[in-house]
Every structure is written in C-alpha cells, then in structure tokens.
N, C-alpha and C positions, 0 to 999 in steps of 0.2 A: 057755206053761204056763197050765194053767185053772185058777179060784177052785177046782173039787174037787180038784186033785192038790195042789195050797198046802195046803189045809187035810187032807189026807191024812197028807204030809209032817209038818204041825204038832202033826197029829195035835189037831183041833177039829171039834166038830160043829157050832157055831151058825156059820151063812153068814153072817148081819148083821155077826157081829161080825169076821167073818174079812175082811167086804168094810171094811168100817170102817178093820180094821190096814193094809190095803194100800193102801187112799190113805192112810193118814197114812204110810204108809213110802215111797210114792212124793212126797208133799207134801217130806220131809225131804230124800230125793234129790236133787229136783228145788231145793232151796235151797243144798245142799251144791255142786254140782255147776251150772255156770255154761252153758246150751246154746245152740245157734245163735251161737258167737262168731265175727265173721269179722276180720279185719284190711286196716286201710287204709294206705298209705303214702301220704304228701305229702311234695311237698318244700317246704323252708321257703326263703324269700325275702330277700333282704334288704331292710331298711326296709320291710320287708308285718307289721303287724301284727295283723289280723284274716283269718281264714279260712273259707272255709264249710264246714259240715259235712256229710256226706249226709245226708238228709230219711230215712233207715231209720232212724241212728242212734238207739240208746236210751240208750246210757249208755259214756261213755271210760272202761278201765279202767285205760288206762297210754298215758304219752307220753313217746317218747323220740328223743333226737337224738344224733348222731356228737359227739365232741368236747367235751360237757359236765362239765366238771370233772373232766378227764385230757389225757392229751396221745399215749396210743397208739391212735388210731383205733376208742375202744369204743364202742357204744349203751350208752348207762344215762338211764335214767329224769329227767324231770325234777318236782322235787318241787311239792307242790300247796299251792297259797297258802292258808293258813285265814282269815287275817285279811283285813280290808282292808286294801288297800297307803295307806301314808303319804303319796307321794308323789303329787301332781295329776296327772293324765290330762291330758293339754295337748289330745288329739283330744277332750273332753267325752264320751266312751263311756265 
C-alpha cells in the first residue's frame, strides 16, 4: 500500500504529517511485536557449568529444561536470578 491510498483512506491531506504517523505506527509495531526470533536447543551436561552462546545472539528470552520442578516430563522455564547469589562461586567466575 502507498502513503496516497493511507492517507485517502484516512482521509488526510498533509503528506508530512501522514508520513510522520506511519513511522511512529510502524516504530510502535515494531516494539510491540518481537522479529527475527529464532530458537536454539542445547543440551545441558552434567557438572558443565558455563556454556557458549552464538556470537548472533542479542538477547535470551527464555530458558527452559525437562524436569524442573515437576516430575511429569514438562519444559518449564527456569527463573532468572535478580540478585546476586549469596553463596561463593568456588570456579572465581
């Protein structure tokens, strides 16, 4: 669709202002609405505590594992620490 049939529709005659709304309603979109997300599966190790990440990565939005706090074979999430943990890091990371 072209800026004249938007603003046909909208029924506006200034273009400035009609190009203006539409980046800011595409700006809104585009925050509302999450794109390019892909998903990675790892499998977790035992006794492996650090993992690497892919060099794409921008941002984890959720990590989840089998068997966390249930016992019928679900994925659920695990939740994310806010604080610092109390307890010493014996590896000094």
């Amino acid at each position: 669709m072209k800026v004249k049939e938007i603003m046909e529709r909208a029924g506006m005659t200034q273009t400035g202002r009609a190009i203006a709304y539409i980046k800011d309603a595409l700006d809104e979109v585009n925050i509302i609405s999450e794109t390019h997300i892909t998903t990675q599966r790892m499998d977790i190790n035992e006794n492996q505590r650090f993992y690497s990440v892919p060099n794409d990565c921008l941002k984890i939005l959720d990590i989840r594992c089998k068997h966390h706090n249930n016992d019928d074979s679900k994925y659920r999430s695990i939740p994310r620490s806010i604080y610092e943990p109390t307890i010493v890091d014996e590896d000094g990371n």
